[in-house]
N, C-alpha and C positions, 0 to 999 in steps of 0.2 A: 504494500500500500504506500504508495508516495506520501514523503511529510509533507504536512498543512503550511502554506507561503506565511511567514511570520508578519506578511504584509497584508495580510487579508483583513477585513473589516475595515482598514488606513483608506482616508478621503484624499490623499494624495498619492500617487504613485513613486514606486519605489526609487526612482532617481532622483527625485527632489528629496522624499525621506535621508538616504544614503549623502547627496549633497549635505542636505545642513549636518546631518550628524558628523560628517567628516569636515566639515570647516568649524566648525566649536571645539573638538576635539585636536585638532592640525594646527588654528592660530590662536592667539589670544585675546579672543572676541568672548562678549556679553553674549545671554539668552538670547536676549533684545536685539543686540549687531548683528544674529545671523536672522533674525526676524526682519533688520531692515532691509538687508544685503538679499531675500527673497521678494520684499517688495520692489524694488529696482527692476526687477525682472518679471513684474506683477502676478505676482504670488502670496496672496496674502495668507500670513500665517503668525498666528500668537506664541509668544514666548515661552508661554507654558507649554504648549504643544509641543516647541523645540526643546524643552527639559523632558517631556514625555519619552520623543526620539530616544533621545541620550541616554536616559537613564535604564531604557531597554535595548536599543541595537547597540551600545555601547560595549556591555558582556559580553553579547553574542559575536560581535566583531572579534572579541580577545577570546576568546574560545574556538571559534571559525581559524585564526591565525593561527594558534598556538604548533598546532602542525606542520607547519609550512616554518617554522622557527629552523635559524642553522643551530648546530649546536654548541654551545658558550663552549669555551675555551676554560682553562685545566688553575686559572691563576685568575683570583678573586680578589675583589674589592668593596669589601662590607662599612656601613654608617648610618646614621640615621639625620635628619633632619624633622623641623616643624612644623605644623599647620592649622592655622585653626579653625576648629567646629564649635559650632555654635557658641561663639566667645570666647571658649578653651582653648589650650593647646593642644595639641596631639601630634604623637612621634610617627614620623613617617620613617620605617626601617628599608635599605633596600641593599641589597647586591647584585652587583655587575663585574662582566669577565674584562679582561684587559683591554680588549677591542670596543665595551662601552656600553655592550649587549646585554640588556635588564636579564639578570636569571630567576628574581624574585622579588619583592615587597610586602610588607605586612605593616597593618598601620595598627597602631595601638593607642592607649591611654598615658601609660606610664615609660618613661625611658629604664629600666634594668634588666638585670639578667636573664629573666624570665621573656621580653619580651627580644634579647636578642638571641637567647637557644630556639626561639618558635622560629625567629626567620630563617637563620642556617639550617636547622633543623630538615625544616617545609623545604628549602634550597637544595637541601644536601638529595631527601626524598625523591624534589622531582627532578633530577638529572640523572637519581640511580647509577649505575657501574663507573658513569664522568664526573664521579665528586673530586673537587677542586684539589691539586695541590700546593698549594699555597693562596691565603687571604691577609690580604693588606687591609690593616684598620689604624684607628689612631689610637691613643695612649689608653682608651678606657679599660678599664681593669675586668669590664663584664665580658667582653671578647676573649680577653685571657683564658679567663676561667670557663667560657664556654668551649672553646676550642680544643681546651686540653679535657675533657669532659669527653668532647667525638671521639679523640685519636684514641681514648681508653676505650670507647665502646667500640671501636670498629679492628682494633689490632686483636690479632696479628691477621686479617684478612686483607687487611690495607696497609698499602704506608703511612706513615703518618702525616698530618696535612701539616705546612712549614706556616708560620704567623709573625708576620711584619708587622711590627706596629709605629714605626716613622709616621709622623703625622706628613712630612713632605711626600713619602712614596704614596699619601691618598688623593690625592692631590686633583685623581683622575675624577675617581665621584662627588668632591665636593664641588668642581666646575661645574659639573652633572649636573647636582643641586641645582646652583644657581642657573642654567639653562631651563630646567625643568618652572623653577618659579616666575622667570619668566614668562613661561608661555602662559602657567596661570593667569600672569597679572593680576588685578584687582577681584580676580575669585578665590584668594586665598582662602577668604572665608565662606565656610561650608555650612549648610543649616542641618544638617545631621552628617551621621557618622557613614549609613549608608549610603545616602547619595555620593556623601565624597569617594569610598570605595569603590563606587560605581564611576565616576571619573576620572578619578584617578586610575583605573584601570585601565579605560579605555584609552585616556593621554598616551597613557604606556605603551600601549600597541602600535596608535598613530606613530611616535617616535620611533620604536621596532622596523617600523612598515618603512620611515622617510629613509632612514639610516641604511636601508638594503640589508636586514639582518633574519632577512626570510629568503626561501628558494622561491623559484618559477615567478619573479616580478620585474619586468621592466623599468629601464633605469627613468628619473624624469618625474615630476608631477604627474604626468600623464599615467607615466607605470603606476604609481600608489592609487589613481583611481580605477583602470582598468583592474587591476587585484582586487580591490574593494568588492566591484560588481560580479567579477567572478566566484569570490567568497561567497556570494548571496545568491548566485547565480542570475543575474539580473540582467535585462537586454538592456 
């Protein structure tokens, strides 16, 4: 039985959906700016609608991709950064391989040890038999102790994984960071904890997708839309 078009019951068709959803996602536009940037082209459509999109082809987008992902490289670079929701802060955890290729994120409440054995953890998990040999982090003491934590659960099966903690040799992910909140912009702040997971997810992917760090995509802006619609299968 064929699956059901995740577009069905949608008053617009799926290349206008897939448009806006990938330009909220790709630049550092408002609800609103992809709302007006459809009117231009007289398309009228409310903001809300465009948080609708998002907060559902967003997932699906990072889930549709994940397969097509090359696979991260063997030397890691773990950190967290902050963001806030609903007036809080909250720790955005992430690791990436040397080439700059998200391997994972986990966003949490509190910054400590428990919330960085979940990310490596979850990291270590979904790579399976290509867990890292070496993770660069900087001076925190909760990488320490989580690190040496794996190499005791997984020896003598594995090597042991080697841990840099120069704050210069991070140097790669913190630019990241600030790359990344750029493209937020003034959506730093989030009115729940889900939606931002839901966005933040999908930024994720968009970035994945620009950077060429998936197979079968042509190079180009053009290429990250043509992938897009193929992902959905869309004419």
């Amino acid at each position: 039985m064929p699956r059901r078009s995740l577009f069905k019951h949608h008053r617009f068709p799926c290349s206008i959906i897939l448009c806006a959803v990938r330009s909220y996602l790709r630049f550092p536009l408002s609800y609103q700016d992809v709302a007006d940037l459809l009117a231009e082209r007289g398309i009228e459509v409310d903001r809300s609608t465009v948080f609708r999109w998002v907060q559902k082809f967003g997932p699906e987008l990072t889930k549709r991709t994940e397969k097509h992902q090359r696979r991260a490289s063997v030397d890691w670079h773990a950190d967290e950064t902050y963001i806030r929701v609903v007036g809080k802060w909250r720790y955005l955890w992430r690791a990436v391989d040397a080439n700059g290729q998200m391997v994972d994120f986990r966003f949490t409440a509190r910054r400590d040890t428990k919330a960085a054995k979940a990310l490596l953890n979850k990291a270590i998990e979904r790579v399976g038999l290509h867990r890292p040999v070496s993770i660069v982090t900087d001076k925190a003491q909760t990488y320490r102790r989580v690190i040496r934590e794996i190499n005791f659960r997984y020896v003598p099966h594995f090597d042991s994984i080697r841990h840099t903690d120069r704050k210069w040799r991070n140097n790669l992910i913190e630019s990241d960071h600030a790359a990344m909140k750029r493209l937020l912009g003034y959506r730093q702040s989030f009115r729940s904890l889900r939606t931002a997971k839901a966005t933040l997810r999908g930024i994720k992917t968009k970035r994945t997708i620009k950077r060429d760090h998936i197979h079968h995509k042509q190079p180009g802006v053009q290429g990250e839309i043509l992938f897009n619609f193929q992902l959905f299968k869309a004419a």
